[in-house]
N, C-alpha and C positions, 0 to 999 in steps of 0.2 A: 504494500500500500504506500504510495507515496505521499507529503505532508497538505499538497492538493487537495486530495479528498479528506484529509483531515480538517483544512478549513474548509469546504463545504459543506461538511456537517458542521461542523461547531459554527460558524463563521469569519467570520475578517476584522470585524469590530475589536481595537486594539485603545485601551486606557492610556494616554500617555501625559506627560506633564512637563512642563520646560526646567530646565536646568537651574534657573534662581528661582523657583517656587521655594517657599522654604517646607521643613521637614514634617511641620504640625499640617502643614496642607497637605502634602502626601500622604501623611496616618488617615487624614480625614480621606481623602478619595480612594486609598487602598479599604477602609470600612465599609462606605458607601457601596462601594462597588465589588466590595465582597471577593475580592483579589488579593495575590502575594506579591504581585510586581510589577510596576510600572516602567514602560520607557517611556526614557527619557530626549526629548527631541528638540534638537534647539534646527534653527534655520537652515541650516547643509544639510538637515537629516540626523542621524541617529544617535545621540553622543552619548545616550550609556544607557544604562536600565540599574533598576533600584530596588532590592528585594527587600523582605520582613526579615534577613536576615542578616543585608547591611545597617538597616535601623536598629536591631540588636547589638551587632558589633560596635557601631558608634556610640549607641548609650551609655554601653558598657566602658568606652575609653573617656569621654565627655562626658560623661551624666544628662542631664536637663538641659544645658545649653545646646546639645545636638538639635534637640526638638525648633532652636532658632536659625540654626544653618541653614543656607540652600543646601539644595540636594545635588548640587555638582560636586559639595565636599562629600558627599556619602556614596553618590553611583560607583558601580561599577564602570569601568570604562572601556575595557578588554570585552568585549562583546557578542557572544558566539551567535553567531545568526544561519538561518539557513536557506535555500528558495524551496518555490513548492514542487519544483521538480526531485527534490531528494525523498529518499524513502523515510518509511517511519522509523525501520532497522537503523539507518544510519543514523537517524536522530539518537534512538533511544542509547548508541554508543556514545556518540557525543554527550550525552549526557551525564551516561554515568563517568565516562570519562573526566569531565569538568566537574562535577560533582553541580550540576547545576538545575534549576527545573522547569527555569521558561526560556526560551528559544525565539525571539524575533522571525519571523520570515520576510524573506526582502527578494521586491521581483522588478527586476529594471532599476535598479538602486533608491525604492522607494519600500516604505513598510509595509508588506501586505497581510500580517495579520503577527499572530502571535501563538506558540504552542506551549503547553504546561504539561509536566508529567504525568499529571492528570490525562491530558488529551491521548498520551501513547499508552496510556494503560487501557483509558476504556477501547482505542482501535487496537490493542494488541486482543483486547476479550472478545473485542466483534467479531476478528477473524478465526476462534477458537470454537466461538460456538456456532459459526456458519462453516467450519471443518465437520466439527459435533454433529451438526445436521446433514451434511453432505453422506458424514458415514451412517449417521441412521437409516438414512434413505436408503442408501447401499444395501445394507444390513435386509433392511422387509421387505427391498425389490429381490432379492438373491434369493 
């Protein structure tokens, strides 16, 4: 399965936020929106992405005053991204590779949607139980 038809079922709709937003804004639109990670996109395009787990980290070295920061001092900026012609396998190594769990997709050097670990688990269980099925049917036609 390639990350294509991953955003065509999930969709393309990608949360993102500029780079001098500060940090109490991002907590706010990562709640709202019921999300772990925001890109981050200033004017060229993609300049980093921002998990619940660099808000962690930061807290943790800063205290409360991270919560005033922009979020350029906290993104990530090393940014693993994919297009939607790669498969879901290659994501899911990239992933664990990088130890990471959302994945920008980028098609013509523009964002076109976003993948979350979330996304390669429920397409890895799709393709298991449409196997599942394929052999059932096997099975009572035989």
């Amino acid at each position: 399965m390639r990350i294509a038809d991953v955003l065509r079922s999930k969709g393309t709709e990608v949360a993102t936020i500029s780079p001098t937003a500060i940090v109490s804004e991002l907590l706010a639109e990562l709640s709202e929106n019921n999300i772990g990670a925001m890109v981050v996109l200033a004017d060229d395009g993609i300049a980093g992405i921002v998990s619940e787990r660099d808000i962690v980290r930061r807290l943790h070295e800063r205290g409360s005053a991270a919560l005033r920061a922009p979020v350029s001092e906290i993104m990530t900026t090393a940014v693993a991204t994919c297009t939607p012609d790669e498969t879901v396998d290659h994501l899911t190594v990239l992933m664990t590779e990088r130890r990471i769990r959302h994945v920008p997709v980028v098609s013509n050097g523009r964002l076109a949607g976003i993948v979350s670990i979330g996304d390669v688990v429920k397409s890895r269980m799709d393709e298991l139980e449409h196997a599942q099925e394929q052999l059932q049917a096997y099975i009572v036609q035989g």
